[in-house]
ZADO-1210 file (C-alpha; in nm, 4 decimals, padded with zeros to 6 digits):
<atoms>
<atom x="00.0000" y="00.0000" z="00.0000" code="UNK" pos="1"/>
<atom x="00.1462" y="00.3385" z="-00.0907" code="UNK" pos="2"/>
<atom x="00.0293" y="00.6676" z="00.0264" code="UNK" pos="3"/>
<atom x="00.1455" y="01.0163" z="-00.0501" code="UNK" pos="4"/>
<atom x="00.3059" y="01.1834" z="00.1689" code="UNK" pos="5"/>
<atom x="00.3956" y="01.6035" z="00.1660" code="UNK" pos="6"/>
<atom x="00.6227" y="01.8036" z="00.4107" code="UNK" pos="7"/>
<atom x="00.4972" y="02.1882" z="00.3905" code="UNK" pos="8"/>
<atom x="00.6803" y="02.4596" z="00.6403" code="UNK" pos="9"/>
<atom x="00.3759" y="02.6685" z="00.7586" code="UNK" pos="10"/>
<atom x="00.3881" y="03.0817" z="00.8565" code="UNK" pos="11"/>
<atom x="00.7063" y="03.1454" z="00.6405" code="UNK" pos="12"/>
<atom x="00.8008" y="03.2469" z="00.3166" code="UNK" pos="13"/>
<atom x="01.1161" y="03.1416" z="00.3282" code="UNK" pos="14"/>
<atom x="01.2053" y="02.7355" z="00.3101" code="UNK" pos="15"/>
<atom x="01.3707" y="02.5967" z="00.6512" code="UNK" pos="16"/>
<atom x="01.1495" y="02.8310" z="00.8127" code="UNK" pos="17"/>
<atom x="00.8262" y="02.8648" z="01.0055" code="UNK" pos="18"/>
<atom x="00.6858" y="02.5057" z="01.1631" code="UNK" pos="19"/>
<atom x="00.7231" y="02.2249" z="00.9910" code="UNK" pos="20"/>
<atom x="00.3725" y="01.9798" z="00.8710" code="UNK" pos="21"/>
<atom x="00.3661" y="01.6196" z="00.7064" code="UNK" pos="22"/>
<atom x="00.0449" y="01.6033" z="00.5419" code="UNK" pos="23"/>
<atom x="-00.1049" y="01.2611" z="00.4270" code="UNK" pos="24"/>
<atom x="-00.4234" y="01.2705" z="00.2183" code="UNK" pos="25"/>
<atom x="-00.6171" y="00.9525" z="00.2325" code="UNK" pos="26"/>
<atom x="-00.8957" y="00.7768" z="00.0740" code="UNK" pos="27"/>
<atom x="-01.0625" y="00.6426" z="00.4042" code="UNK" pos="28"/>
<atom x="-00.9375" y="00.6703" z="00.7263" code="UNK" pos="29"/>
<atom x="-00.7042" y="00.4004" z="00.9253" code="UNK" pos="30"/>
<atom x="-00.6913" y="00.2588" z="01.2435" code="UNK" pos="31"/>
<atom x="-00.5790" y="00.5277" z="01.5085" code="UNK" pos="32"/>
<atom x="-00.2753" y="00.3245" z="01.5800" code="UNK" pos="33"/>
<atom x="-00.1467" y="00.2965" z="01.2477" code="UNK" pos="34"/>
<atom x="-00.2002" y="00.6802" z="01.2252" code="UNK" pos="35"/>
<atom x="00.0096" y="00.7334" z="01.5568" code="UNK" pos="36"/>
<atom x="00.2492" y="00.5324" z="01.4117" code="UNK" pos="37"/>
<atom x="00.3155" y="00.7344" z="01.0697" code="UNK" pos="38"/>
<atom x="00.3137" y="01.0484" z="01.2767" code="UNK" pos="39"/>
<atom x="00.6161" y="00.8982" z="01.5241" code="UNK" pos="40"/>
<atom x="00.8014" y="00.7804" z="01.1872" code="UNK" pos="41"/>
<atom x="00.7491" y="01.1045" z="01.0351" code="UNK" pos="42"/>
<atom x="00.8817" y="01.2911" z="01.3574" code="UNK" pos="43"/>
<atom x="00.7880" y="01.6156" z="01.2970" code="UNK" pos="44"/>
<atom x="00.5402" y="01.8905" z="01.5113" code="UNK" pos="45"/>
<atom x="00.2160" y="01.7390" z="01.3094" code="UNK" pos="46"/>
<atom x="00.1050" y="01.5207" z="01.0933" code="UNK" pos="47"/>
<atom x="-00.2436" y="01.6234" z="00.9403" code="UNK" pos="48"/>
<atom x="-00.4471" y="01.3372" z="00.7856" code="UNK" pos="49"/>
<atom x="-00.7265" y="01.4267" z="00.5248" code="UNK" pos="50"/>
<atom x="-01.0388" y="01.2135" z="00.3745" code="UNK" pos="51"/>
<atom x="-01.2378" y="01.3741" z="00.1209" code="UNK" pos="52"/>
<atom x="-01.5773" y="01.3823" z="00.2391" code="UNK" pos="53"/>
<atom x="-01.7211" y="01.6027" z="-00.1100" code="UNK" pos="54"/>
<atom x="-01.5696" y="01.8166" z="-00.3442" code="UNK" pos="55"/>
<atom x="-01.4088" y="02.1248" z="-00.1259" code="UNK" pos="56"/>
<atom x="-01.4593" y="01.9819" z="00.1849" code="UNK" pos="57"/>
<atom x="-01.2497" y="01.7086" z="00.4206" code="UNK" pos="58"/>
<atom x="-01.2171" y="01.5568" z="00.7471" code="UNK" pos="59"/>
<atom x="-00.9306" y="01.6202" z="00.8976" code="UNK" pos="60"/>
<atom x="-00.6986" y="01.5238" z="01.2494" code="UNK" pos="61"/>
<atom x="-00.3734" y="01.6189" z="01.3475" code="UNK" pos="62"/>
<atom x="-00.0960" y="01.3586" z="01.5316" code="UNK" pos="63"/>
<atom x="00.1970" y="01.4518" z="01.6954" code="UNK" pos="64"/>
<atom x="00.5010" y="01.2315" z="01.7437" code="UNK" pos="65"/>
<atom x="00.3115" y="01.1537" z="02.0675" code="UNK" pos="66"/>
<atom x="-00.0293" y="01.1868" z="02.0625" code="UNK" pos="67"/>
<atom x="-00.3707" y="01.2771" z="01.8447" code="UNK" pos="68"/>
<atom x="-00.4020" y="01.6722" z="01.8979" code="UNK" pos="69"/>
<atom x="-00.7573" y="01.8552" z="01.9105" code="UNK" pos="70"/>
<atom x="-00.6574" y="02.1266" z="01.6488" code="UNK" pos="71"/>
<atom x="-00.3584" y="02.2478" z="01.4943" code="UNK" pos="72"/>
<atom x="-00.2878" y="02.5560" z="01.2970" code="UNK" pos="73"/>
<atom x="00.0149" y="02.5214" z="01.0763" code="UNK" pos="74"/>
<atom x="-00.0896" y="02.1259" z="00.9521" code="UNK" pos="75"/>
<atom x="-00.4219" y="02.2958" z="00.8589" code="UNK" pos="76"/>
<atom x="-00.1855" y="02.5721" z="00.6804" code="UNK" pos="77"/>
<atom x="-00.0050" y="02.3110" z="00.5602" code="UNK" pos="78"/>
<atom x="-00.2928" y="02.0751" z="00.4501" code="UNK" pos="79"/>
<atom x="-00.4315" y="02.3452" z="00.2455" code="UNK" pos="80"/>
<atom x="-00.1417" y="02.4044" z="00.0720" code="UNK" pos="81"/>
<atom x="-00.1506" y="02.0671" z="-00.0780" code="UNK" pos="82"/>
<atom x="-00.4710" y="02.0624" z="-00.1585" code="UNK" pos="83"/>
<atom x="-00.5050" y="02.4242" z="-00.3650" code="UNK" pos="84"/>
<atom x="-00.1494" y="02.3091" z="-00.5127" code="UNK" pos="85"/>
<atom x="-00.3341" y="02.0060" z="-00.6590" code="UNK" pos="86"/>
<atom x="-00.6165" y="02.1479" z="-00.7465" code="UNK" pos="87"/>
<atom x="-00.4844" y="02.5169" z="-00.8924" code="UNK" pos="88"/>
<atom x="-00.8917" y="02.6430" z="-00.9565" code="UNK" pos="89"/>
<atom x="-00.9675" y="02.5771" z="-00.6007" code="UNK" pos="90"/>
<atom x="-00.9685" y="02.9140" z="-00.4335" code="UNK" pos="91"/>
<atom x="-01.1640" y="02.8147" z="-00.0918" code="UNK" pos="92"/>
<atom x="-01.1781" y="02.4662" z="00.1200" code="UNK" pos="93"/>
<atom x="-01.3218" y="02.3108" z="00.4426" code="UNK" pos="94"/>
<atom x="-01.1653" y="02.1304" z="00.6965" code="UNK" pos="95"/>
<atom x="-01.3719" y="01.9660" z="00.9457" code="UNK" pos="96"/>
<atom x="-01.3002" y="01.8101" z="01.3171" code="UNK" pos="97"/>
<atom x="-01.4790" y="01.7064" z="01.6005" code="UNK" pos="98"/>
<atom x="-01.3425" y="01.9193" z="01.8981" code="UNK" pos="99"/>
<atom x="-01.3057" y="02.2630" z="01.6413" code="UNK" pos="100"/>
<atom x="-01.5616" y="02.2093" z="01.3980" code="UNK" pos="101"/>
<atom x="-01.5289" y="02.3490" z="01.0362" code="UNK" pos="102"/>
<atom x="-01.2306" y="02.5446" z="00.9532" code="UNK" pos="103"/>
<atom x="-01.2141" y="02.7747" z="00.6170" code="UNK" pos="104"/>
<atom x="-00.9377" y="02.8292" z="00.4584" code="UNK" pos="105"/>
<atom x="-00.9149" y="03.0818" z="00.1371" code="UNK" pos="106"/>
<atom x="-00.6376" y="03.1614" z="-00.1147" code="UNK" pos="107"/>
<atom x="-00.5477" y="03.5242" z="-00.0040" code="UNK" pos="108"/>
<atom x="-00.3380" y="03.7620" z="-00.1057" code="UNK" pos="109"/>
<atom x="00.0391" y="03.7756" z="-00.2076" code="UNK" pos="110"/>
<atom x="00.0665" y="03.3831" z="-00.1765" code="UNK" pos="111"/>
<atom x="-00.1297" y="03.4011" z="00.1658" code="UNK" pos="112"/>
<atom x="-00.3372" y="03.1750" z="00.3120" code="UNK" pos="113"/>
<atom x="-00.6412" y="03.2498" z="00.4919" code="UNK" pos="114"/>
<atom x="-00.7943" y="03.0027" z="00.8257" code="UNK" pos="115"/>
<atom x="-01.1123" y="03.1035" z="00.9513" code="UNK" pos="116"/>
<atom x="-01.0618" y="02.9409" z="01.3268" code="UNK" pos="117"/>
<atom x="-01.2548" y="02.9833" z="01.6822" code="UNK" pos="118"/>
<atom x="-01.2248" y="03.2319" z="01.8698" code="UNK" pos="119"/>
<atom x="-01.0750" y="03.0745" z="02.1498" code="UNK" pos="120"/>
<atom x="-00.9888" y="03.3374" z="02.4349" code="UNK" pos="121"/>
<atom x="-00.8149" y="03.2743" z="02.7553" code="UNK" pos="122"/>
<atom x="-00.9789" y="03.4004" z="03.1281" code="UNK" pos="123"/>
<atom x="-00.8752" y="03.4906" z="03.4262" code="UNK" pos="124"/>
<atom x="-00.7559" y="03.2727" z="03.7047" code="UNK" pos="125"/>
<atom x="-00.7815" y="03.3127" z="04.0707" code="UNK" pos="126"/>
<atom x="-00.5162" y="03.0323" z="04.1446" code="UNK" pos="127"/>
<atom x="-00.2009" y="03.0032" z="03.9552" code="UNK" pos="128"/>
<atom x="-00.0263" y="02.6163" z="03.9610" code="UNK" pos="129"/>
<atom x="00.2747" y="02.6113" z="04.0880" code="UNK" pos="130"/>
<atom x="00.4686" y="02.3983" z="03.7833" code="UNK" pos="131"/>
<atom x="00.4222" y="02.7152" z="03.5642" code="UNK" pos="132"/>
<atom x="00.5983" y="02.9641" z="03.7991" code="UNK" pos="133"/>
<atom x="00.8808" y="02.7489" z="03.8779" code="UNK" pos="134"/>
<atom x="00.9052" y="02.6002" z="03.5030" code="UNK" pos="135"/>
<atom x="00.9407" y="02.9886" z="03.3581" code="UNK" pos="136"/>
<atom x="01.2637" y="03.0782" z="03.4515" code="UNK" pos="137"/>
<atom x="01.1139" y="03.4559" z="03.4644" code="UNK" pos="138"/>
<atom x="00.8014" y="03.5225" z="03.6414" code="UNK" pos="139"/>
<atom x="00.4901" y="03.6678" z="03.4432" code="UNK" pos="140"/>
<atom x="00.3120" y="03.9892" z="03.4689" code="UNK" pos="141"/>
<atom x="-00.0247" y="03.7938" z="03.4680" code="UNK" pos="142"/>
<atom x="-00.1386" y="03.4412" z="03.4043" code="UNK" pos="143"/>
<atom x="-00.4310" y="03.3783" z="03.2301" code="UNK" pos="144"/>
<atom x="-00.5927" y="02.9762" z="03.1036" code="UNK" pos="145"/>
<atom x="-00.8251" y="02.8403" z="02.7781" code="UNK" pos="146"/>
<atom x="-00.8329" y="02.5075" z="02.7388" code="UNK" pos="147"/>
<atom x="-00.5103" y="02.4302" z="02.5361" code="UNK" pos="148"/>
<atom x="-00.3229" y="02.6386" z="02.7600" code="UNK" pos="149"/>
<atom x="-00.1945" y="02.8444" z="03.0122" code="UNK" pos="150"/>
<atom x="-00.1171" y="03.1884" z="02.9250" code="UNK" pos="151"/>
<atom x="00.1692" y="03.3414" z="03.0895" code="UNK" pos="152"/>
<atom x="00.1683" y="03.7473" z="02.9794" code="UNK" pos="153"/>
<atom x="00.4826" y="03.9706" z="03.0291" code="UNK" pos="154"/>
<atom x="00.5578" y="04.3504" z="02.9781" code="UNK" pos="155"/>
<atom x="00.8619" y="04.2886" z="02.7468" code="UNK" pos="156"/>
<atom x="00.9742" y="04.1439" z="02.4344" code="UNK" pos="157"/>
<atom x="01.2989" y="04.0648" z="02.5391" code="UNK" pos="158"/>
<atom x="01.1402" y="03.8805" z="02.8135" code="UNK" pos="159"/>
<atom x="00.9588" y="03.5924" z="02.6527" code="UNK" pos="160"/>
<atom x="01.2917" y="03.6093" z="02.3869" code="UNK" pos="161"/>
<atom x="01.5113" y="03.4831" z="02.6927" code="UNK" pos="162"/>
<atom x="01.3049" y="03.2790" z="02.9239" code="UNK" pos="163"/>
<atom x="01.3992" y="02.9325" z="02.9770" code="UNK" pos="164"/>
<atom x="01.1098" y="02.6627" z="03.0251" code="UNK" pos="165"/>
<atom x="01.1774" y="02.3198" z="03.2568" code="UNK" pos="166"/>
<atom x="00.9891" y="02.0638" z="03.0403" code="UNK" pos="167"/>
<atom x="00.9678" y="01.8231" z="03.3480" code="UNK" pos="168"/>
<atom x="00.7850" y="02.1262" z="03.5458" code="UNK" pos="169"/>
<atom x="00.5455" y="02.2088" z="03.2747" code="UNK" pos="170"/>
<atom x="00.4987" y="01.8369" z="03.1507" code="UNK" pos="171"/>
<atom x="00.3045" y="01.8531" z="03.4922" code="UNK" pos="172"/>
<atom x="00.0722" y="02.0845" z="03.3473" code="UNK" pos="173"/>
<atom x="-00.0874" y="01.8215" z="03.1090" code="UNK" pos="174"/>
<atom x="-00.3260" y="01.8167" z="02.9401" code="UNK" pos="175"/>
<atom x="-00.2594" y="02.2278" z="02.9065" code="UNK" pos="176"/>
<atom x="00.0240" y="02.3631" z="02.7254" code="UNK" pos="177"/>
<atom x="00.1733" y="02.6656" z="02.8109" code="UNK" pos="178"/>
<atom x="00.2522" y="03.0034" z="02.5865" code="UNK" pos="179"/>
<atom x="00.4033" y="03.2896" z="02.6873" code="UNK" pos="180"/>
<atom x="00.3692" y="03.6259" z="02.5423" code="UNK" pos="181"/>
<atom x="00.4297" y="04.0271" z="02.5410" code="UNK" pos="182"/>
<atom x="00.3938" y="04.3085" z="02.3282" code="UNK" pos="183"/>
<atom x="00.5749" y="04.3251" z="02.0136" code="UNK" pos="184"/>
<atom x="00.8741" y="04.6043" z="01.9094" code="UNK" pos="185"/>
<atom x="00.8200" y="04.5548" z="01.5277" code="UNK" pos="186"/>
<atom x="00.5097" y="04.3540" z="01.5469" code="UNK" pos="187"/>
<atom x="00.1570" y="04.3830" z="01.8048" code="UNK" pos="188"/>
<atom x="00.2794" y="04.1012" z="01.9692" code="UNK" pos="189"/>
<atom x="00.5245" y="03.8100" z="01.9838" code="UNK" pos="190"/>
<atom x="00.4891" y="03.4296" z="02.1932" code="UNK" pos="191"/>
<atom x="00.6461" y="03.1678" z="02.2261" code="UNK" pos="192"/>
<atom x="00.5061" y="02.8084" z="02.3295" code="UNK" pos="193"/>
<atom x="00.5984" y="02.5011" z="02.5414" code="UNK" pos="194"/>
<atom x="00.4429" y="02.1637" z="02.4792" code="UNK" pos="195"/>
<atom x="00.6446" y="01.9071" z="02.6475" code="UNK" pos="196"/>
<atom x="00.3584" y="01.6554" z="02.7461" code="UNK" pos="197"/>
<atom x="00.2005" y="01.6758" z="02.4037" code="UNK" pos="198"/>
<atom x="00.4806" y="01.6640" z="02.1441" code="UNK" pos="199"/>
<atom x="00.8061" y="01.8593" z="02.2346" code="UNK" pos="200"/>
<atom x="00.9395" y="02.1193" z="02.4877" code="UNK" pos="201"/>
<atom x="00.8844" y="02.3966" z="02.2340" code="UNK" pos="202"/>
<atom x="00.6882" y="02.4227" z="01.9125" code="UNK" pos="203"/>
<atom x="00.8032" y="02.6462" z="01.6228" code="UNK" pos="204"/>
<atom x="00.5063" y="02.8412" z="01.5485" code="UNK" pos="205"/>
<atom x="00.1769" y="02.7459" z="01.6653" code="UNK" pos="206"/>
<atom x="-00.1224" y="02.8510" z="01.4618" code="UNK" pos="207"/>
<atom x="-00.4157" y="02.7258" z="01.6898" code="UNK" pos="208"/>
<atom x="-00.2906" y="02.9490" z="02.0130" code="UNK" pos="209"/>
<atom x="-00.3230" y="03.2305" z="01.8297" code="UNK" pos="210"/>
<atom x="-00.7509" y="03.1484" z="01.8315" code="UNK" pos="211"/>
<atom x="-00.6424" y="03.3221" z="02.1704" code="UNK" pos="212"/>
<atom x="-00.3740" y="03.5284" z="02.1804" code="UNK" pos="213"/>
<atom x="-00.5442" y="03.7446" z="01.9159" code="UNK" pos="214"/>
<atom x="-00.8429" y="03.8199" z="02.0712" code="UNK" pos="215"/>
<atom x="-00.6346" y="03.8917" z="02.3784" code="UNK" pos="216"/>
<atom x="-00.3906" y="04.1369" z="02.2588" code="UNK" pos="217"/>
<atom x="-00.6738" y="04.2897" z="02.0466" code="UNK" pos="218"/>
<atom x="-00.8717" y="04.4119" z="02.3305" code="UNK" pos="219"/>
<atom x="-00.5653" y="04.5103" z="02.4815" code="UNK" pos="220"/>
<atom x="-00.4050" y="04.7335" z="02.1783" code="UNK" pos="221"/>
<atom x="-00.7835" y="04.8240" z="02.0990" code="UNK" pos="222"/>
<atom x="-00.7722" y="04.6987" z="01.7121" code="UNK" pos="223"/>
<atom x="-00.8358" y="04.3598" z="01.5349" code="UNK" pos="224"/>
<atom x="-00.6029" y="04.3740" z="01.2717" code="UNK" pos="225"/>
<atom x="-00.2755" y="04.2322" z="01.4305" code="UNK" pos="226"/>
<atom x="00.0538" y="04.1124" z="01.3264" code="UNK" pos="227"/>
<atom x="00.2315" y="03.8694" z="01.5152" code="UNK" pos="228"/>
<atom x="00.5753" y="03.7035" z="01.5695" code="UNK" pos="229"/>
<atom x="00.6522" y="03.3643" z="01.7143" code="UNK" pos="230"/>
<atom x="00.9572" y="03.3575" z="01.7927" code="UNK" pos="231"/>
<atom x="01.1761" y="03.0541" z="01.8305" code="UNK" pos="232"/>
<atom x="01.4225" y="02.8955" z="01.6686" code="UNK" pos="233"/>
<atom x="01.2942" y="02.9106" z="01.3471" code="UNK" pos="234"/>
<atom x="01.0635" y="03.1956" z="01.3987" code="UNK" pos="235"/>
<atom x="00.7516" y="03.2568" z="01.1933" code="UNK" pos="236"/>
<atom x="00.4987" y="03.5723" z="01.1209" code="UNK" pos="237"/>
<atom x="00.1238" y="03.5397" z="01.1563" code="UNK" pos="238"/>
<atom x="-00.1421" y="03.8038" z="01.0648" code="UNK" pos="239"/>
<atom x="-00.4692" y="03.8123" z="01.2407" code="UNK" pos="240"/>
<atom x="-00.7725" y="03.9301" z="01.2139" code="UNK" pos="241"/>
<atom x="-01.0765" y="03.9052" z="01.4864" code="UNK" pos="242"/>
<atom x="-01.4094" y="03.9362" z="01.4644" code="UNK" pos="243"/>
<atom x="-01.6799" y="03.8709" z="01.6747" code="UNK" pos="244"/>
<atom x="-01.6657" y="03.4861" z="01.7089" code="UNK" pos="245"/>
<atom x="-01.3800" y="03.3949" z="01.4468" code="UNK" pos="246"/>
<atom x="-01.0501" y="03.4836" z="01.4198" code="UNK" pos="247"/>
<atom x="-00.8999" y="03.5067" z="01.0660" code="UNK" pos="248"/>
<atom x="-00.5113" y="03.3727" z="01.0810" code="UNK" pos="249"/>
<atom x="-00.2758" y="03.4172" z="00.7365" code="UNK" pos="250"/>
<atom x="00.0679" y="03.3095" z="00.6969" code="UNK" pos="251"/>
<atom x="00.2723" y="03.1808" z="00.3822" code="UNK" pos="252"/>
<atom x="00.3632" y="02.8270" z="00.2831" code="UNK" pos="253"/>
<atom x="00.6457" y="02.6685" z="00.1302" code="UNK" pos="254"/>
<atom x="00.6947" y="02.2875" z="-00.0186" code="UNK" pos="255"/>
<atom x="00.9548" y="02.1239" z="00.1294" code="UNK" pos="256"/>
<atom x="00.9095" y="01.7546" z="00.0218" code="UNK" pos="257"/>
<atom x="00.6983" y="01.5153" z="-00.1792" code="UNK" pos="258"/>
<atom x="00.7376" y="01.1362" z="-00.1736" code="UNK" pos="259"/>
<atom x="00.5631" y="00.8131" z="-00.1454" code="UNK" pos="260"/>
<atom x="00.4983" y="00.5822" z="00.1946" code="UNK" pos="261"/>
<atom x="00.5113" y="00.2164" z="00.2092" code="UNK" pos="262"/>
<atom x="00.2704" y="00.0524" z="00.3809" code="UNK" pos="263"/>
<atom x="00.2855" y="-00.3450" z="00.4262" code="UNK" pos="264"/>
<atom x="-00.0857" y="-00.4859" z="00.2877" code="UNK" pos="265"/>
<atom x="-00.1824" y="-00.5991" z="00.6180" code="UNK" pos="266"/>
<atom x="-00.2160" y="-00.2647" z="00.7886" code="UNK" pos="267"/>
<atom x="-00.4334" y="-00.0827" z="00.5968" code="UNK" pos="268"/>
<atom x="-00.7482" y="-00.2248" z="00.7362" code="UNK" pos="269"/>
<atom x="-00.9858" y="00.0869" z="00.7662" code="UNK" pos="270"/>
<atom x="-01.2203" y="00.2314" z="00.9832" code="UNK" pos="271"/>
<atom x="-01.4598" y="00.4709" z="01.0059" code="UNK" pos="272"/>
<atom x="-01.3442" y="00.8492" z="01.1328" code="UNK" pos="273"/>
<atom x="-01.2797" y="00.9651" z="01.4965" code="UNK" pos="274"/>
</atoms>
C-alpha cells in the first residue's frame, strides 16, 4: 500500500522556516494506531491526515510524534497548501473536526493563506499552579488559562525572547500547554510556546494558540487587525484578524518535500473516522 506523503513549512516564506507539517491525504481513514504510528516515523510537530468527504470539503486530524491533537494551525496551513497546489482552480476549502468544527481556509493575497478558526480566548484565574511559575525561569506579569493552555503574559519582548522553560515542570501541566507572550517592538505582539507533554518542549510556530492570543492582545491594543511574531528557533509571522466569534489567521507556505509511503498490505485495514 502506498500513500502520498507532503512536508509543507507553515507561517514562512522562506524554506527551513516557520513550523514544519507532514500532510497525508487519504482515501478512508485508518486505524488510530497505524495513524500514531506514521506520525512517530514522520517525527515532525504534526502530521495532518485528510479524507475527502465532497468536493471542497475534508475531514481532517492532526498527530503529533506523541499523541492525536484537538486542532492544529500550521498542519491545517499546511494541509491546504496541498490541496489548492493540486487542485490550482480551487480558491476556498473546508476542513472539518470534532473538537473545532469546520475550519475555512481561502487563497489570499500575495501567496497568503487564509484560516477562519474559533475564537478561542483565555480568562482569568484566581489560582495560579505552581509547575508554571517554577518552570518559567522569569516570572509573568499575569497568568491567564483556555483550554489548550496556560497563558503566561509579560511587559517585554525581550522577556519571553530569553526565558527558559523546565519541560519536566510544565509536563506537569498536562493536558494544558503553556505560551508565553508580550507586546511586540516591530510587530503587536510576539509568543512563544511550550508543549512538552504533548509533542516537544517547544513548538516552532503554533497557529491554533493564536484562536487566543489574538483576541487577547486585540482588546488590549484596541484593534483587530494584528501582526504577530513567534519567535523561536525558526521563527515565523502570523497576521490576524478578529471578529466577533472567528478569528482570521494568514501566513505563507512553502513545499519542502513530496514522496511516497510504504505501507505493508496488512495494515491498511480501515475504519470509520474519529
Amino acid at each position: 500500500m502506498k500513500l502520498p506523503l507532503y512536508q509543507v513549512d507553515a507561517f514562512t516564506d522562506r524554506l527551513f522556516g516557520g513550523n514544519y507539517a507532514a500532510v497525508v491525504p487519504l482515501s478512508c481513514w485508518l486505524p488510530d494506531t497505524l495513524l500514531q504510528a506514521i506520525a512517530a516515523e514522520n517525527n515532525v510537530s504534526e502530521t495532518a491526515f485528510l479524507v475527502e468527504q465532497q468536493p471542497g470539503h475534508f475531514a481532517i486530524r492532526w498527530f503529533s510524534p506523541l499523541a492525536e491533537i484537538d486542532f492544529c494551525g500550521h498542519a491545517t496551513l499546511a494541509s491546504a497548501h496541498v490541496v489548492f497546489s493540486r487542485d490550482p482552480a480551487c480558491q476556498q476549502l473546508t476542513f472539518s473536526a470534532p473538537a473545532v468544527g469546520e475550519l475555512e481556509l481561502r487563497r489570499g493575497e500575495g501567496g497568503l493563506i487564509q484560516m477562519s478558526a474559533p475564537r478561542l480566548p483565555p480568562v482569568a484565574v484566581s489560582q495560579v499552579p505552581p509547575e508554571l511559575l517554577a518552570g518559567l525561569s522569569l516570572p509573568p506579569e499575569e497568568v491567564l488559562v483556555s483550554d489548550q493552555a496556560w497563558f503566561a503574559v509579560y511587559a517585554d519582548e525581550r522577556a519571553v525572547r530569553s526565558l527558559q522553560a523546565d519541560p519536566q515542570l510544565l509536563t506537569r501541566l498536562a493536558p494544558r500547554d503553556v505560551v508565553v507572550t508580550a507586546p511586540g517592538r516591530e510587530v503587536d505582539f510576539v509568543s512563544r510556546y511550550f508543549w512538552p507533554a504533548n509533542g516537544g518542549l517547544e513548538d516552532m510556530v503554533t497557529g491554533s494558540i493564536h484562536a487566543g492570543l489574538a483576541p487577547l492582545w486585540a482588546e488590549r491594543l484596541g484593534r483587530r487587525t494584528l501582526r504577530a511574531y513567534q519567535a523561536s528557533a525558526r521563527g515565523g509571522y502570523l497576521y490576524c484578524e478578529v471578529a466577533d466569534e472567528r478569528v482570521l489567521i494568514s501566513g505563507h507556505t512553502v513545499l519542502y518535500l513530496e514522496g511516497v509511503i510504504h505501507l505493508p498490505d496488512g495494515l491498511q485495514g480501515a475504519q470509520n473516522a474519529g
